[in-house]
N, C-alpha and C positions, 0 to 999 in steps of 0.2 A: 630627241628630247622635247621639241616644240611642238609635236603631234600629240602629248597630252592634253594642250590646249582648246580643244574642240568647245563647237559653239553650248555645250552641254553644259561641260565643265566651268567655261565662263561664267553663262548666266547663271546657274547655280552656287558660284560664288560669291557674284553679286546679289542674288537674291538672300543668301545665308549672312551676308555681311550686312544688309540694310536691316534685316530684322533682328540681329542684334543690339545693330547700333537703337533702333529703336526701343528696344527692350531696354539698353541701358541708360538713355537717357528718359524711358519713362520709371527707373527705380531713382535716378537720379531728382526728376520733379516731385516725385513721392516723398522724398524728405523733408525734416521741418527744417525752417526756414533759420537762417540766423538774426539773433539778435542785433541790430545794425544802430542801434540807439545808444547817443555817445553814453559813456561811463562817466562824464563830466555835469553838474547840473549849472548849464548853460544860463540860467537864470540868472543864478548865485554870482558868476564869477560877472555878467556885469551890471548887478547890483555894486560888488564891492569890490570894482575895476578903481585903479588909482587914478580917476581923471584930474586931481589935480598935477598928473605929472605933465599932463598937457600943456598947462598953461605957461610951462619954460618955454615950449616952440611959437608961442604966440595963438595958440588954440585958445579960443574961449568957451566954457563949460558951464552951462548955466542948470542950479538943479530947477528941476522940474515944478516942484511945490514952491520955490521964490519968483518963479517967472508970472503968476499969476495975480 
């Protein structure tokens, strides 16, 4: 049974199986990319973050337009 194995066989398996892998991770890079940009608008939420719940733990919070 281990006499199918000849140095033929090997390498030609190896070679058959490098080129696919290849082929499949170049249809793999070929596709579009995913959207990876949160669904949240990050802005927003700390715009109108409750910082005054802050100032129970002794955080102080100063807005930005009274500091000047």
């Amino acid at each position: 049974m281990t006499e199918i194995f000849s140095t033929e066989v090997i390498l030609t398996s190896a070679i058959v199986g490098n080129s696919l892998l290849v082929m499949i991770m170049g249809f793999l890079m070929m596709r579009e990319p995913k959207d990876d940009r949160p669904k949240v608008d990050i802005d927003a939420l700390v715009r109108n973050a409750p910082y005054h719940l802050l100032e129970g733990t002794g955080i102080k919070v100063i807005d930005p337009s009274e500091k000047g």
